[in-house]
MMTF fields as JSON, N, C-alpha, C and O atoms, coordinates in Angstrom:
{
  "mmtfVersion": "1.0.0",
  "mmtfProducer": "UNKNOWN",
  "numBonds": 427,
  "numAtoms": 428,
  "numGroups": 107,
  "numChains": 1,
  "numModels": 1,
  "chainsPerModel": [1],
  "groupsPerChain": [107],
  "chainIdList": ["A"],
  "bondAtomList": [4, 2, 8, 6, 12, 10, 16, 14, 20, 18, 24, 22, 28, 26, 32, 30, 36, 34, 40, 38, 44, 42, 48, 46, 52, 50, 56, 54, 60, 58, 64, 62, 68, 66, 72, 70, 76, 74, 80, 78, 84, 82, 88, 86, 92, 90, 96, 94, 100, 98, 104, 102, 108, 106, 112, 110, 116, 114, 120, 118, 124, 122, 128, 126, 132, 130, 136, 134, 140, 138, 144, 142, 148, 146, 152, 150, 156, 154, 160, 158, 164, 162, 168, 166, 172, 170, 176, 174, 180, 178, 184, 182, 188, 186, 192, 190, 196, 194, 200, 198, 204, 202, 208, 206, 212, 210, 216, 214, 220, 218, 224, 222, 228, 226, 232, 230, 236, 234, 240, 238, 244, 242, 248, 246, 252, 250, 256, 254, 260, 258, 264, 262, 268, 266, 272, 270, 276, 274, 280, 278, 284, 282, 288, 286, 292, 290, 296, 294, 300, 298, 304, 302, 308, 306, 312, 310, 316, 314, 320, 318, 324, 322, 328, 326, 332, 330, 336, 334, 340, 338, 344, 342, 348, 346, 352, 350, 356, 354, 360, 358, 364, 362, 368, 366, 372, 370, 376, 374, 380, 378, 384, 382, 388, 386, 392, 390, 396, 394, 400, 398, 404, 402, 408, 406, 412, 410, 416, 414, 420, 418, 424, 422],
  "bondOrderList": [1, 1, 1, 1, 1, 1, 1, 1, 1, 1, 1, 1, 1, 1, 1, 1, 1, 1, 1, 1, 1, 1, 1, 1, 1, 1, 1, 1, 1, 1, 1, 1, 1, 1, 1, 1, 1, 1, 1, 1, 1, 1, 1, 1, 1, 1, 1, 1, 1, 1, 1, 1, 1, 1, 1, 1, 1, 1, 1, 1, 1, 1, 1, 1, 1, 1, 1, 1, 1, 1, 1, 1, 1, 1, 1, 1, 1, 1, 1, 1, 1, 1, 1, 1, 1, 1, 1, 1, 1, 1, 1, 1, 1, 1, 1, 1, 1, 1, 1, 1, 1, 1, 1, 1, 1, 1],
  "groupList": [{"groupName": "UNK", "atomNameList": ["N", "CA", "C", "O"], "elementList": ["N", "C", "C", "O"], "formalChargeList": [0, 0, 0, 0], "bondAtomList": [1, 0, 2, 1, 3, 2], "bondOrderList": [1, 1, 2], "singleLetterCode": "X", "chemCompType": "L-PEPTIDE LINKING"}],
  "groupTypeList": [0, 0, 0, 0, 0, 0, 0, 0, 0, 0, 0, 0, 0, 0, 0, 0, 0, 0, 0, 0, 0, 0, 0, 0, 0, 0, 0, 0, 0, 0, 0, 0, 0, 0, 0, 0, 0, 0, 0, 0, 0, 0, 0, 0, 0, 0, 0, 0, 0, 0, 0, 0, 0, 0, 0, 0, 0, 0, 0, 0, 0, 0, 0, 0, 0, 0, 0, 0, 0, 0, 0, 0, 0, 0, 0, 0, 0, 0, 0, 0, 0, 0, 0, 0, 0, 0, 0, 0, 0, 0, 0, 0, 0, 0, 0, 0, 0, 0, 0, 0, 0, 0, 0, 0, 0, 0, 0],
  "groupIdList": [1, 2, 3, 4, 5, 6, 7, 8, 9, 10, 11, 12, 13, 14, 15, 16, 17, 18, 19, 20, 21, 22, 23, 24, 25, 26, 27, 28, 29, 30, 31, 32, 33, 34, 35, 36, 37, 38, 39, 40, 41, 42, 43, 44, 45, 46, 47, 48, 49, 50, 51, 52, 53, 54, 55, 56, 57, 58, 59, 60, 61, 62, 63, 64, 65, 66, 67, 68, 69, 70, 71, 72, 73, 74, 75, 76, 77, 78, 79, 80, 81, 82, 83, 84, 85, 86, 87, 88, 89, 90, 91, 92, 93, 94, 95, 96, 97, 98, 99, 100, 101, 102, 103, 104, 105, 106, 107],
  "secStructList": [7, 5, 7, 1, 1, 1, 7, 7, 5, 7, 7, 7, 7, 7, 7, 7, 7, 7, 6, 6, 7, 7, 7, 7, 7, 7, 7, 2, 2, 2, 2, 6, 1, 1, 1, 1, 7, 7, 1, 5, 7, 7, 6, 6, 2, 2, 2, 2, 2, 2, 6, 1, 7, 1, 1, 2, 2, 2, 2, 2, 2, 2, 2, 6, 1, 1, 7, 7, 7, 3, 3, 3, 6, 6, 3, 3, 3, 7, 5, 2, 2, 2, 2, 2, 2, 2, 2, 2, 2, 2, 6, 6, 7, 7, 7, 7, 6, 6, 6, 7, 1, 1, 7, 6, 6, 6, 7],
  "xCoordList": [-31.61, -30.299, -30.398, -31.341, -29.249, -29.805, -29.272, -28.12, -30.261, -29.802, -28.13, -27.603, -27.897, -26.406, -27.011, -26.848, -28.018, -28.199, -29.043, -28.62, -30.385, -30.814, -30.106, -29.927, -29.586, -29.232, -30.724, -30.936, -31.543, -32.981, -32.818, -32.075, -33.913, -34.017, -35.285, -36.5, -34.903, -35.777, -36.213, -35.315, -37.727, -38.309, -37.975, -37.692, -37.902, -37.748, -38.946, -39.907, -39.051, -40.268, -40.822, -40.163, -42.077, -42.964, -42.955, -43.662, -42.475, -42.889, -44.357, -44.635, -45.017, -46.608, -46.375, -45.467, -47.408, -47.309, -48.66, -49.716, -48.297, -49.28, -50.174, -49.882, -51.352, -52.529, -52.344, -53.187, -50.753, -50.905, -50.003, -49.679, -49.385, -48.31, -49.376, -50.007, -49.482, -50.38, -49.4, -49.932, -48.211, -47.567, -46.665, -46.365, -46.155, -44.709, -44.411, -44.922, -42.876, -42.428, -42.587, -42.696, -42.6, -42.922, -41.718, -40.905, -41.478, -40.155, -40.08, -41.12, -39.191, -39.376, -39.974, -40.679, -39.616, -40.065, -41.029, -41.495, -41.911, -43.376, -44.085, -45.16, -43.213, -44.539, -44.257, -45.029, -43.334, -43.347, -44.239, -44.456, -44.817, -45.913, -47.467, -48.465, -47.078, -48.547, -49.448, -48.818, -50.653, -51.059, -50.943, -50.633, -51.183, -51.068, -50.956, -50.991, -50.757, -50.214, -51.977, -52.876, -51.749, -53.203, -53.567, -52.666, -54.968, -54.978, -54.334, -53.83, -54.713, -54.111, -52.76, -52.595, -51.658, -50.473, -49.923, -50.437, -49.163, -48.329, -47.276, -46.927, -46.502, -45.221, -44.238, -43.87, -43.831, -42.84, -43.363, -42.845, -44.5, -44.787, -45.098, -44.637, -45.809, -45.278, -43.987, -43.961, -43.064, -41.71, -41.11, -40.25, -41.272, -40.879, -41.731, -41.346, -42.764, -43.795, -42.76, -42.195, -42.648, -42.07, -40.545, -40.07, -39.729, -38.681, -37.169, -36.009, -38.038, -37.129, -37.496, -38.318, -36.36, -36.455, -37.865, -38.658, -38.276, -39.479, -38.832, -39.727, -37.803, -37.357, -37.248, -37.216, -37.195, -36.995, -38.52, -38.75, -39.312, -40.706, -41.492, -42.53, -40.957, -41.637, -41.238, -41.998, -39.902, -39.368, -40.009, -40.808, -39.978, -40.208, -41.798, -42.085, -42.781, -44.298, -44.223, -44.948, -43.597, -43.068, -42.863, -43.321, -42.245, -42.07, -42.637, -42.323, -43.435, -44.21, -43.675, -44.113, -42.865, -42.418, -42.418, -41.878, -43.183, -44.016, -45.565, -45.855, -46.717, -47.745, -47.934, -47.22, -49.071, -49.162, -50.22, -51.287, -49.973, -50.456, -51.524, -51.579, -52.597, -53.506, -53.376, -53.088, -53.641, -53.564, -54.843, -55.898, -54.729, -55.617, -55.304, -54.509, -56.001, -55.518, -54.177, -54.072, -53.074, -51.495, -50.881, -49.707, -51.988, -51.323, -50.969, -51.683, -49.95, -49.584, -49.918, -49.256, -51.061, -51.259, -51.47, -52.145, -50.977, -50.592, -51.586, -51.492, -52.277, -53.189, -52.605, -52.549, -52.159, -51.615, -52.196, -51.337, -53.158, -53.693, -53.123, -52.761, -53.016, -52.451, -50.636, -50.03, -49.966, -48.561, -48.766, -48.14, -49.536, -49.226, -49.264, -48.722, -50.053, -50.347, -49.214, -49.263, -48.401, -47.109, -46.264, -45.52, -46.188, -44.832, -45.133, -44.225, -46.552, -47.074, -46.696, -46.313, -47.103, -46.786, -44.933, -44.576, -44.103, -43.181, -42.333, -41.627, -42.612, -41.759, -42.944, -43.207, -43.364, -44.284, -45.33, -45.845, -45.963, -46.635, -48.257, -48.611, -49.013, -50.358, -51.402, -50.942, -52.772, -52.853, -54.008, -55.048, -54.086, -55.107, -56.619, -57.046, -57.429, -59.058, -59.292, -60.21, -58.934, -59.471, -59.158, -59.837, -57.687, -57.39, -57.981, -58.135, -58.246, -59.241, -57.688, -56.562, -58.087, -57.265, -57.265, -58.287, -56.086, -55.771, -55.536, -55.144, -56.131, -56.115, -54.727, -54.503, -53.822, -52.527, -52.608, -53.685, -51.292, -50.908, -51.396, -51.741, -51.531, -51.897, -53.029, -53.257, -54.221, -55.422, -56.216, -57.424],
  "yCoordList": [91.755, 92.243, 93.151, 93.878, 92.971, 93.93, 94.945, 94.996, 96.434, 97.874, 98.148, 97.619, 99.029, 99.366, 99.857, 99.266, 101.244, 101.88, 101.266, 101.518, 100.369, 99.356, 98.411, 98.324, 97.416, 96.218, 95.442, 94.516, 95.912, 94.809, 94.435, 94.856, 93.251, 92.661, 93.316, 93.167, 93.737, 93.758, 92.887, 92.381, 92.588, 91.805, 92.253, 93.451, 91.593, 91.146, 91.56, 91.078, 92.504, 92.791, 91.599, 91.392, 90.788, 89.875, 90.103, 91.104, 89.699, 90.75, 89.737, 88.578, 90.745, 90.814, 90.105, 90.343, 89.078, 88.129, 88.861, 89.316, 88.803, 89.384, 88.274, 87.134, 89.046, 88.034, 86.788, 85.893, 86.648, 85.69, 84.986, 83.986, 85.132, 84.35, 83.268, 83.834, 81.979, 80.969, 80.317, 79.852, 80.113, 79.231, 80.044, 81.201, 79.218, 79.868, 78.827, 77.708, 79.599, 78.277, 78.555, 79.705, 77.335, 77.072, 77.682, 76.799, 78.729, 78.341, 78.166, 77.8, 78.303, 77.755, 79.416, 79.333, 80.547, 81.806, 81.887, 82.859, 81.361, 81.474, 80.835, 81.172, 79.616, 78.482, 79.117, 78.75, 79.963, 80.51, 81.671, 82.24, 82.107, 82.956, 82.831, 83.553, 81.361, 80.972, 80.475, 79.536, 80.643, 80.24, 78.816, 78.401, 77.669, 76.461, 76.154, 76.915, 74.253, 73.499, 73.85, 73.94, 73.993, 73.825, 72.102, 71.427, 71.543, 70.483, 69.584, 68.471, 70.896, 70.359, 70.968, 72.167, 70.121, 71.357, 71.134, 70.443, 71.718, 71.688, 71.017, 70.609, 70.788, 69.644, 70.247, 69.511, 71.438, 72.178, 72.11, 71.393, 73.045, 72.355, 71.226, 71.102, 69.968, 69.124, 68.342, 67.21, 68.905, 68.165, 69.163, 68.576, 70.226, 70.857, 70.692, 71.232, 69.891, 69.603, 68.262, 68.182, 67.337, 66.324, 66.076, 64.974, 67.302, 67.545, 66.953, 66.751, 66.801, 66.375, 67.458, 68.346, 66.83, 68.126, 68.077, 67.382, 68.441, 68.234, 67.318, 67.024, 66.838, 65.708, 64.371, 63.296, 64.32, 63.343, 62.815, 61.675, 63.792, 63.191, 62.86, 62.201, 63.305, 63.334, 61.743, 60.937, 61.679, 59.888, 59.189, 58.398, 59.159, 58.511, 58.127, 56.963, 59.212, 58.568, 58.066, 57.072, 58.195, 57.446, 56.128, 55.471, 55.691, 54.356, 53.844, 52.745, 54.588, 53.897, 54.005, 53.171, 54.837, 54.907, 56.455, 56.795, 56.934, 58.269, 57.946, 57.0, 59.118, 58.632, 59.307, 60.183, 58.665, 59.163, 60.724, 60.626, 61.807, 62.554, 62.528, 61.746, 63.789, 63.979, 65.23, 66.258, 64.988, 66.079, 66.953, 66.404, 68.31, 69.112, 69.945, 70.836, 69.815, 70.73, 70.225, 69.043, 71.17, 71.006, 70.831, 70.551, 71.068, 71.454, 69.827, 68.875, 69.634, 68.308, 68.296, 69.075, 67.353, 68.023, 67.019, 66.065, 66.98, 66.153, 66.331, 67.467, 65.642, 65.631, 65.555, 64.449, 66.798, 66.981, 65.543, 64.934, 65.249, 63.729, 62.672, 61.626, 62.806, 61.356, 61.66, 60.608, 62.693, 62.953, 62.577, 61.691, 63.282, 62.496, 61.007, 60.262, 60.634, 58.953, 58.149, 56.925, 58.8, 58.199, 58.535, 57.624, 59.545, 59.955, 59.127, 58.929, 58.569, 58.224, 56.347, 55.688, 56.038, 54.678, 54.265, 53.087, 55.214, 55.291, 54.916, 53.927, 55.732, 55.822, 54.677, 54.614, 54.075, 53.182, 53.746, 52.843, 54.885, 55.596, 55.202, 54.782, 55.491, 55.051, 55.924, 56.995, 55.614, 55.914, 57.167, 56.612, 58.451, 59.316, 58.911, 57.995, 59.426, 59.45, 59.836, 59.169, 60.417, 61.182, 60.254, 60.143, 59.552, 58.939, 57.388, 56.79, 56.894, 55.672, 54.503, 54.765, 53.393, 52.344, 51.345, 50.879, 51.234, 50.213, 49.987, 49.123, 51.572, 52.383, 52.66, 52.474, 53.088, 52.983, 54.023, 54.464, 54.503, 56.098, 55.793, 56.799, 54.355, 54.214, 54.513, 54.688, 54.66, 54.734, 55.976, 55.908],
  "zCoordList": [-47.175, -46.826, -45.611, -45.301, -44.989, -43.688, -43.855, -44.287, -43.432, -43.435, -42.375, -41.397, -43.109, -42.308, -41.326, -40.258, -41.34, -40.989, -39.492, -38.363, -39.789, -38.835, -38.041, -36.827, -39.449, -39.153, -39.027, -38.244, -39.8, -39.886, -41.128, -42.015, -41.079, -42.303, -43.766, -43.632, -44.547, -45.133, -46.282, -46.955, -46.666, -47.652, -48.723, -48.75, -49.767, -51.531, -51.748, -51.149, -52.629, -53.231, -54.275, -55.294, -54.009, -54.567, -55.851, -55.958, -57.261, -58.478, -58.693, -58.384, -59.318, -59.631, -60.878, -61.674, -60.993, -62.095, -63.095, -62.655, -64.271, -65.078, -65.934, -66.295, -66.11, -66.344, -67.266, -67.214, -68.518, -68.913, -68.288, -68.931, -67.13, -66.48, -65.39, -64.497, -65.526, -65.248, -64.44, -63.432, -64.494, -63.668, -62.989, -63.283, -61.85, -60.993, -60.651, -60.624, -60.185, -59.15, -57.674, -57.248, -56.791, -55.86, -54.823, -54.55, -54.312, -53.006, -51.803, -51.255, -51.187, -50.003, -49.101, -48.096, -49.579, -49.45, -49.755, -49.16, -50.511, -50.946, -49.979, -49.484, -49.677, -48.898, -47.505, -46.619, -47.171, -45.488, -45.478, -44.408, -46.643, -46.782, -46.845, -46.846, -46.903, -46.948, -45.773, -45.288, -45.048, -43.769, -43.666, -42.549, -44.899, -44.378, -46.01, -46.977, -45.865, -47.474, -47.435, -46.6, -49.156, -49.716, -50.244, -50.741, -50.057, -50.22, -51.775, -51.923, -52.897, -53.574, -53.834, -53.609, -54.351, -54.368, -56.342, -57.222, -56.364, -57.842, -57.641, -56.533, -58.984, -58.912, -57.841, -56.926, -57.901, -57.394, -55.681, -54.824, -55.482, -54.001, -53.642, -52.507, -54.05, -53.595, -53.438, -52.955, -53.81, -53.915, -52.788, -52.132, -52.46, -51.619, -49.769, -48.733, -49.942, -48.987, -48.578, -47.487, -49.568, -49.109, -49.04, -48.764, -49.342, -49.016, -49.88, -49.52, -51.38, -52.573, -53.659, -53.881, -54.213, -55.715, -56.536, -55.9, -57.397, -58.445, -59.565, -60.356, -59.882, -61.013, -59.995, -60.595, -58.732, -58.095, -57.399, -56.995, -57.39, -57.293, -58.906, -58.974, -59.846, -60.977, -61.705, -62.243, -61.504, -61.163, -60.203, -60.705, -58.882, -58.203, -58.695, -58.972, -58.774, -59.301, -60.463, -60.422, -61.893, -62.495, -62.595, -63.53, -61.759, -61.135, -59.924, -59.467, -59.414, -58.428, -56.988, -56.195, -56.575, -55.646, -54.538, -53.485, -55.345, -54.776, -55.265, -55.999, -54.604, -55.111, -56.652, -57.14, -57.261, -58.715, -58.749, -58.143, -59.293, -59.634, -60.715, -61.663, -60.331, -61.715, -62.096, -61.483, -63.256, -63.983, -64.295, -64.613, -64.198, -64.523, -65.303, -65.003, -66.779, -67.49, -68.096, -68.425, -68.258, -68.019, -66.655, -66.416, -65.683, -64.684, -63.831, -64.148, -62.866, -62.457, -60.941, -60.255, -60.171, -59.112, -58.126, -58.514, -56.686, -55.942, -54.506, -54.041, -53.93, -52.999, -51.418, -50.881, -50.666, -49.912, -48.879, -48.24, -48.823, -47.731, -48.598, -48.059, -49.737, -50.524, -50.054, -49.845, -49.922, -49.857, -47.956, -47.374, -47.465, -45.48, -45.497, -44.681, -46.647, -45.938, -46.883, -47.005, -47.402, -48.054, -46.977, -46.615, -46.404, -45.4, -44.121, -43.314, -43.883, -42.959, -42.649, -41.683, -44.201, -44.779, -44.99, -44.998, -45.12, -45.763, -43.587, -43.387, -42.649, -41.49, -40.739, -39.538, -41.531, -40.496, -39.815, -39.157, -39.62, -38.115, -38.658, -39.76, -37.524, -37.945, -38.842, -39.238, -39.226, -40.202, -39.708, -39.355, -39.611, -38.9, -38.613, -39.316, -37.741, -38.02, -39.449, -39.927, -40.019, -41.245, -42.642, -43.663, -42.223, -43.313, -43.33, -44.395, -42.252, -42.638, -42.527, -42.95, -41.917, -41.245, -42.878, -43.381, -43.361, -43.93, -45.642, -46.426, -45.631, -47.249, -47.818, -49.015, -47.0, -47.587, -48.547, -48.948, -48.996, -49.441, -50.852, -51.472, -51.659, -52.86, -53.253, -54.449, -52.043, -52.276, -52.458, -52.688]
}
């Protein structure tokens, strides 16, 4: 909210998650805090990486039309190089040095 007094912006205090709190959600305020996507991400950030809700990627891999997630633990977890070479596969564009010619986002 911005100060009357400034007119700057000030930050939302982060609340501190306590030792049995294991999960969060993902926002779009969190991920502008972060230096870069981590390779692996959670349901919530990856659905926010690829720019749909978390029930609409959790369908879409479901049915085969996002890539499929593994699971660790409870946790549901999506391979930030498996999510580029779907966005990659999905607008047609080619496939990186890194990602290897012909593997496709399924692989």
């Amino acid at each position: 909210m911005p100060s009357a007094r400034s007119g700057t912006l000030r930050a939302k205090p982060v609340p501190v998650l306590g030792k049995a709190a294991c999960h969060y959600r993902m926002t779009p305020e969190r991920a502008l805090k972060m230096p870069d996507w981590p390779a692996r991400m959670g349901e919530d950030m990856a659905a926010l990486y690829l720019g749909v809700s978390a029930s609409t990627l959790r369908a879409g891999a479901a049915a085969g039309r996002y890539p499929k997630p593994v699971r660790d633990g409870k946790r549901v977890l999506y391979a930030r190089c498996q999510l580029d070479r779907f966005v990659r596969a999905q607008f047609g564009l080619p496939a990186t040095d890194s990602e290897g010619e012909g593997r496709g986002w399924a692989a």
